[in-house]
C-alpha positions in Angstrom: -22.4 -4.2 -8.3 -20.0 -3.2 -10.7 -17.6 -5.8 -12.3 -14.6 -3.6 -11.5 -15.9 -3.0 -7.5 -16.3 -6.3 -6.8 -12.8 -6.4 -5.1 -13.7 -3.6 -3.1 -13.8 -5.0 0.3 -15.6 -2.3 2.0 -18.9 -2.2 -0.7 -18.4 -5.8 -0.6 -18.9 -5.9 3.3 -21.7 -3.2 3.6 -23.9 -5.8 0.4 -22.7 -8.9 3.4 -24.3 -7.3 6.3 -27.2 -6.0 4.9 -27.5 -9.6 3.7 -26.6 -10.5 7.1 -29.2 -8.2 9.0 -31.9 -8.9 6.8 -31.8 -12.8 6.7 -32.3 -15.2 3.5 -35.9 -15.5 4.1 -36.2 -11.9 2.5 -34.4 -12.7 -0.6 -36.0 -16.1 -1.3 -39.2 -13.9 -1.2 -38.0 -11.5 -3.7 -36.5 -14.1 -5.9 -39.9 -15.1 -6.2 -41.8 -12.8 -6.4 -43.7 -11.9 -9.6 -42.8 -8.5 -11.2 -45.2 -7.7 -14.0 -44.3 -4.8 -16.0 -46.0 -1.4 -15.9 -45.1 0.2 -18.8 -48.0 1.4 -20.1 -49.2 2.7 -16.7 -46.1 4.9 -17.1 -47.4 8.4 -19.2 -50.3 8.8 -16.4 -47.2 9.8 -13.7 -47.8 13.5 -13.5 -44.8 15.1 -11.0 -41.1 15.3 -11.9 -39.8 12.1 -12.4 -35.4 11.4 -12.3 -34.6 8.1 -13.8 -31.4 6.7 -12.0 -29.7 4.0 -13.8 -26.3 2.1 -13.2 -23.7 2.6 -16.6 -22.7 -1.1 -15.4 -25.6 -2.8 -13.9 -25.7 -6.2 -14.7 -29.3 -6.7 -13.6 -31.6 -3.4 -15.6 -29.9 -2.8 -18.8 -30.1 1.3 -19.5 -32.7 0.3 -22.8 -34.8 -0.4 -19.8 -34.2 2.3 -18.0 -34.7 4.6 -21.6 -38.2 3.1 -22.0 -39.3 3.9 -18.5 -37.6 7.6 -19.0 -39.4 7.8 -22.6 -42.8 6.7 -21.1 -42.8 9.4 -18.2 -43.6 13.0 -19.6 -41.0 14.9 -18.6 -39.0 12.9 -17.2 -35.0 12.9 -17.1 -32.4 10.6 -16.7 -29.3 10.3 -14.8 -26.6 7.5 -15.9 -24.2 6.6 -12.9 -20.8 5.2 -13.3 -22.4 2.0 -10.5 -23.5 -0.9 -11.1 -26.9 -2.4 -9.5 -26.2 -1.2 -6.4 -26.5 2.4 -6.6 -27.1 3.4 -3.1 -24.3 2.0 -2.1 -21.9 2.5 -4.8 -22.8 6.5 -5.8 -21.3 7.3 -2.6 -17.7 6.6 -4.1 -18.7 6.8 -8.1 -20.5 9.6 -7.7 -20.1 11.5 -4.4 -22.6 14.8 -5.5 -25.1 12.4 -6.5 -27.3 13.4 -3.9 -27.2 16.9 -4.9 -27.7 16.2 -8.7 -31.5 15.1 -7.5 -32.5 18.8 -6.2 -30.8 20.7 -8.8 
């Protein structure tokens, strides 16, 4: 999340119980899980394509996010004032995000 939301208790309790409800067994699989990139598999996307990246994300820097946007034909991009956690932080950072997608 955001550096400046990580006092927030209620974003801070929604990230606990999701960690809660899904167990550690599902993040030690991610952690190691191998994520190859797929760049150059990118230009053969042929539908509308919305890049969503996080101004503050600590995780995807918005470079990456450019490259993915630059590799797409056609695609656009839409830099949120969030962090990693997008879903969950949009909905105070952002609260037509939603709508943005359909216009």
């Amino acid at each position: 999340m955001a550096p400046e939301r990580e006092g927030d208790a209620a974003i801070v309790e929604r990230i606990h119980a999701m960690s809660l409800r899904l167990g550690g067994q599902v993040f030690r699989n991610q952690a190691v899980l191998r994520r190859d990139g797929d760049l150059q598999k990118l230009p053969a996307i042929d539908c509308p394509t919305l890049i969503v990246a996080g101004a503050r994300d600590r995780l995807r820097s918005l470079e990456e996010a450019s490259e993915m946007m630059e590799a797409i034909p056609n695609a656009k991009m839409e830099i949120i004032e969030t962090g990693q956690m997008i879903h969950i932080e949009a909905v105070v950072t952002s609260p037509r995000f939603p709508v943005r997608l359909n216009e």
